[in-house]
C-alpha positions in Angstrom: -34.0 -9.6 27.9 -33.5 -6.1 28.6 -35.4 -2.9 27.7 -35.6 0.4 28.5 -39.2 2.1 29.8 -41.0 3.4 26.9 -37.7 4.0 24.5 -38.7 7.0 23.0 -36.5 5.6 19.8 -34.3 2.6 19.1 -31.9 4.7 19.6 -32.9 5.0 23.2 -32.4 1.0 23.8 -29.9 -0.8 25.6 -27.8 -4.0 24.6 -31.0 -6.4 24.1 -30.3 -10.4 26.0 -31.7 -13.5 24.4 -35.5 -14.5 25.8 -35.0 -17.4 27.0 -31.9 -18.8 26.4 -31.1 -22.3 26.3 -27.6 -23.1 26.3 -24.2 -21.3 27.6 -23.8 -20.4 23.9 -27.1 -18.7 23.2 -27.1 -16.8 26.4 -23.9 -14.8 25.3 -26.1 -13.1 22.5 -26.4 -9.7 22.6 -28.6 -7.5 19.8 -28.0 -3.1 18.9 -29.8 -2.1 15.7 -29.2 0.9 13.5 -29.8 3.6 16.2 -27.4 2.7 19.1 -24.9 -0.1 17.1 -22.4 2.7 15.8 -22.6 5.6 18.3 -20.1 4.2 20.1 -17.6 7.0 21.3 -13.8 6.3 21.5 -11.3 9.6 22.9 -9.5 10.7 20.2 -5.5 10.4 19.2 -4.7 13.5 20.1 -2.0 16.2 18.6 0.8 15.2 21.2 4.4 16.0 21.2 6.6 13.4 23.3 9.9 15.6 24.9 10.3 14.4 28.1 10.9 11.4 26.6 13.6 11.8 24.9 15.4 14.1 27.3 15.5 11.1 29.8 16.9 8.6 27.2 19.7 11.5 26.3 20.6 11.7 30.2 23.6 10.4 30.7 22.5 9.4 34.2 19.8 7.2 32.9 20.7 3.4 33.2 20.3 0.7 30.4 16.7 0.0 29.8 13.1 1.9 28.0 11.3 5.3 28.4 7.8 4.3 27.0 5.7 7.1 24.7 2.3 5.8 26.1 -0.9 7.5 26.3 -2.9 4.6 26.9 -4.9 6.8 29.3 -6.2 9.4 26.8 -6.7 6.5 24.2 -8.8 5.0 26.8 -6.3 1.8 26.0 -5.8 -1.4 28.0 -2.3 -2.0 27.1 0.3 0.6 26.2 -0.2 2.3 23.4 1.3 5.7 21.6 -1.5 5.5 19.1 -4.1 2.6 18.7 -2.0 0.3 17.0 1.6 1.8 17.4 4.1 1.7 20.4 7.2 4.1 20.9 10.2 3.6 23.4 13.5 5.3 23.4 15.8 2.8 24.6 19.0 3.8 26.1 22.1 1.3 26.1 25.3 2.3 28.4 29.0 1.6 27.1 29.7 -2.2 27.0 25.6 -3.2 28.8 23.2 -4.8 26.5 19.1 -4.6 26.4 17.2 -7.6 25.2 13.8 -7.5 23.7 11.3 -10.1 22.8 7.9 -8.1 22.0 5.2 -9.2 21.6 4.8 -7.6 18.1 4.7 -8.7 14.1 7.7 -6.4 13.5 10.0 -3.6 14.9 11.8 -0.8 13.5 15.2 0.9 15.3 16.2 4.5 14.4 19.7 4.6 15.9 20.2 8.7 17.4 23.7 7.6 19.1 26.0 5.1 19.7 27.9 2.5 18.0 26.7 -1.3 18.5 25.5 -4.8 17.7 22.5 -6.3 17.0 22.0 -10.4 17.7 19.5 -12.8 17.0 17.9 -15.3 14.4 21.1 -16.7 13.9 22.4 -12.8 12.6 24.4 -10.1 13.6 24.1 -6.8 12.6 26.8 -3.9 13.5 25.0 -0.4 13.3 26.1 3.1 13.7 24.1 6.7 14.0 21.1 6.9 11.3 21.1 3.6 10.2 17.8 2.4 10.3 17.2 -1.9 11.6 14.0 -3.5 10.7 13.7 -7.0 13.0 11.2 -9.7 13.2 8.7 -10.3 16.1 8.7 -13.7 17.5 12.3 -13.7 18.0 14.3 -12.8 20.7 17.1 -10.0 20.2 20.2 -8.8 21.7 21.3 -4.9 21.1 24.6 -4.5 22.6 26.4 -1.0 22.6 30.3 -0.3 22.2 32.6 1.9 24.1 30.1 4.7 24.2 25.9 5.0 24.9 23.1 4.2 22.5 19.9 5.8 22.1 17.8 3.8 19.7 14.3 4.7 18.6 12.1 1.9 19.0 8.7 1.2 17.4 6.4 -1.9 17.4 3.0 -3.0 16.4 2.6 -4.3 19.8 -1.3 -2.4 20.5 -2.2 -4.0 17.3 -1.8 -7.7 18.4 -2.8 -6.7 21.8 -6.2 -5.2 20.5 -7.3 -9.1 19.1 -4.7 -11.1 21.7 -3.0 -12.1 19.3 0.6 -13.8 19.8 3.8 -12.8 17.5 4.9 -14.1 15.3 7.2 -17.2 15.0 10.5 -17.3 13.8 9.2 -19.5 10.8 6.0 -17.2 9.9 7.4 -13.9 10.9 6.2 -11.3 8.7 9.5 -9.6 7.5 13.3 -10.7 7.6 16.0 -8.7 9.0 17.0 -5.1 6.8 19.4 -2.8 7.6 19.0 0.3 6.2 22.7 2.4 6.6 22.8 5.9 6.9 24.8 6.1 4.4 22.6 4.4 2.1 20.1 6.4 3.0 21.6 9.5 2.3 22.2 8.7 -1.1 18.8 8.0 -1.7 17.2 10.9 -0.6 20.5 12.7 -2.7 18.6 10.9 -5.8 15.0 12.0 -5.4 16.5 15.5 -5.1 18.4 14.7 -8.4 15.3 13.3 -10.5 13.1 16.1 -8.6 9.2 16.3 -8.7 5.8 17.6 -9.4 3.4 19.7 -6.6 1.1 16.7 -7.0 3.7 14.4 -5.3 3.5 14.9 -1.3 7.1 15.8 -0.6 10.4 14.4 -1.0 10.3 11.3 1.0 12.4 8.2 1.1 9.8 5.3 1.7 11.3 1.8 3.2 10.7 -1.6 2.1 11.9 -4.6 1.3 12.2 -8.1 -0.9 9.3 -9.7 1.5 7.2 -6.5 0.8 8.3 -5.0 -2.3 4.9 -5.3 -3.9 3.2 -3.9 -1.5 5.6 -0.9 -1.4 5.5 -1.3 2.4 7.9 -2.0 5.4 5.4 -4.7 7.1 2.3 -5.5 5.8 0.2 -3.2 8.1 2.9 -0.1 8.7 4.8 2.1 6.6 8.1 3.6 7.5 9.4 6.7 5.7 12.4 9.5 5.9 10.7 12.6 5.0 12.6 15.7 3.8 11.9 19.8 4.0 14.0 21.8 2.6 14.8 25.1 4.5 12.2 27.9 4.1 9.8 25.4 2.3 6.5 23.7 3.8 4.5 20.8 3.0 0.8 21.9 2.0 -1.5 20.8 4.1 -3.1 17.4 3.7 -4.9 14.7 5.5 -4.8 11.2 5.8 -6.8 8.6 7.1 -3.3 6.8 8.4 -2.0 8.2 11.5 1.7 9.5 11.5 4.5 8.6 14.3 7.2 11.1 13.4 10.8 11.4 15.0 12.2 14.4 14.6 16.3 14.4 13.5 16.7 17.4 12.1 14.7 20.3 12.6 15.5 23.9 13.4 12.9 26.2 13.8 10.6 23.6 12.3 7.2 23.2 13.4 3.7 21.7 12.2 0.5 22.7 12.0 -2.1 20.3 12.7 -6.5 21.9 12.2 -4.6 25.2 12.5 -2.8 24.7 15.9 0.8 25.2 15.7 3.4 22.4 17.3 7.1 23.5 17.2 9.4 20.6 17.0 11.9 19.6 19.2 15.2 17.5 18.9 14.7 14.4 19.0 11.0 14.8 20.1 8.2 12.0 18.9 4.5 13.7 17.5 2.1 12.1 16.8 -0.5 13.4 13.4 -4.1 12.5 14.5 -5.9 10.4 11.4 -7.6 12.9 9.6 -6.4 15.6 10.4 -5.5 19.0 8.2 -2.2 19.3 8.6 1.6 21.0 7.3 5.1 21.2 8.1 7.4 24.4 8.3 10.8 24.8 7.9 11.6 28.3 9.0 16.0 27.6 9.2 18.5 27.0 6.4 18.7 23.5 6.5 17.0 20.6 5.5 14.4 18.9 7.7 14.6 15.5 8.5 12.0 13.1 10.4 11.2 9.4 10.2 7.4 8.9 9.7 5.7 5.7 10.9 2.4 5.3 9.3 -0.3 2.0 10.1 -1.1 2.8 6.7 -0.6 -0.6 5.6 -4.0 -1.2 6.7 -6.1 1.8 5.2 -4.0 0.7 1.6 -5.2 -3.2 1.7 -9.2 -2.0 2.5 -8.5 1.0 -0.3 -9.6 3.8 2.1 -6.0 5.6 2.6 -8.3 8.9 1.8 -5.2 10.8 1.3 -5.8 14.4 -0.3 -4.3 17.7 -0.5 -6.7 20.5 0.9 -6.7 24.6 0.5 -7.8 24.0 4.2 -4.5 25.8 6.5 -3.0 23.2 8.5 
């Protein structure tokens, strides 16, 4: 039993032991109540810009293999983590080497920045190209391969999310998703029709949102994450907004493009990873000609299945 002397409140008491336990079993019992149960204090997901990163994976003096996004220090995380339940990597594949990768994940999407290259495992093969987008299984072991030049790929996985419980991945007969490939080309001319059809201010932005047969209804790309190409046109912003999802953004095109996130500014860079704290007030700038192009990764999956997206506009700045 433990207590504190003379707690001034219940507030003031310490995780309270069983009396006299018994057993093994009743010994683990621990007791909180209303005043010191939820004031637990976690660090925050901070505003963060990844460049380094993706400077390294752009060398052409770096060898075949990951540059991790993790910030499992400011998280206060036991296992690598870009946000709580999201893991970045650049991977960079040399002319004619190959990477595996078996994560320990549900699912995995690939943004590919350069290269040419092959894709192998569950039985398929997939050939990609720049800007085509790969969404692969967990469970399964995979094969990316590059051609007669180097790859970058942009790689993200719900890796921190099984991690948090200890889960395992999936296997190749439960896995969560099938194998989509997304080409750039197809891409393109999607995003060419919601320019076409246009929209309302009470839509947030033009974006091209992924999913597929297994999660059609659901409108998402796996059941807990969401995976979007969103699109600024030049001299246009995004109102500010918040969300209770946060946002894993990698920026593909983007001059003189920057966000504003609780009234801080973050300029973009190429090819940079940010990260858009959950709840946070935030916009997006395009202050050049062209359109803006980055590919969102949300773990709003989750916040849509317990109804508490707790999306909104806001006359808040960003």
């Amino acid at each position: 039993m433990s207590m504190t002397t003379n707690p001034q409140s219940i507030a003031d008491m310490p995780a309270q032991h069983p009396h006299s336990p018994v057993t093994p079993a009743q010994a683990r019992g621990r007791f909180f109540n209303t005043g010191n149960a939820f004031n637990v204090i976690l660090p925050p997901v901070p505003d963060h810009i990844f460049t380094s990163e993706p400077i390294a994976a752009l060398d052409p003096n770096t060898p075949t293999g990951f540059t991790v996004c993790d910030i499992s220090d400011q998280l206060g995380s036991p296992f690598p983590a870009t946000t709580p339940l999201v893991l970045v990597r650049y991977a960079r594949i040399r002319a004619g080497e190959s990477l595996q990768t078996d994560f320990v994940a549900s699912g995995m999407f690939y943004y590919v920045i350069a290269g040419h290259g092959t894709t192998d495992g569950a039985g398929t093969s997939i050939a990609w190209a720049p800007g085509d987008v790969l969404v692969l299984p967990g469970g399964v072991a995979f094969t990316h391969s590059a051609g007669h030049t180097d790859a970058v790929l942009w790689v993200v996985s719900n890796e921190p999310q099984l991690a948090f419980e200890n889960l395992r991945a999936p296997t190749a007969d439960n896995s969560v998703t099938d194998i989509v490939h997304f080409t750039a080309d197809e891409i393109a001319r999607q995003i060419e029709l919601i320019y076409q059809v246009g929209r309302d201010e009470g839509i947030a932005g033009s974006a091209l949102i992924f999913s597929a047969q297994r999660q059609e209804a659901t409108r998402n790309i796996l059941p807990t994450l969401t995976l979007a190409m969103n699109t600024l046109p030049g001299g246009t912003v995004q109102r500010p907004h918040r969300h209770n999802a946060v946002a894993v953004s990698l920026v593909i095109k983007g001059d003189r493009c920057f966000s504003v996130m609780d009234g801080k500014r973050k300029d973009w860079a190429p090819w940079a990873t940010t990260i858009t704290p959950p709840v946070s007030v935030h916009s997006h700038h395009n202050g050049g000609n062209d359109q803006a192009m980055f590919l969102i990764v949300q773990d709003g999956g989750i916040f849509y299945h317990t109804r508490a997206m707790g999306f909104e506009f806001t006359e808040q700045p960003g």
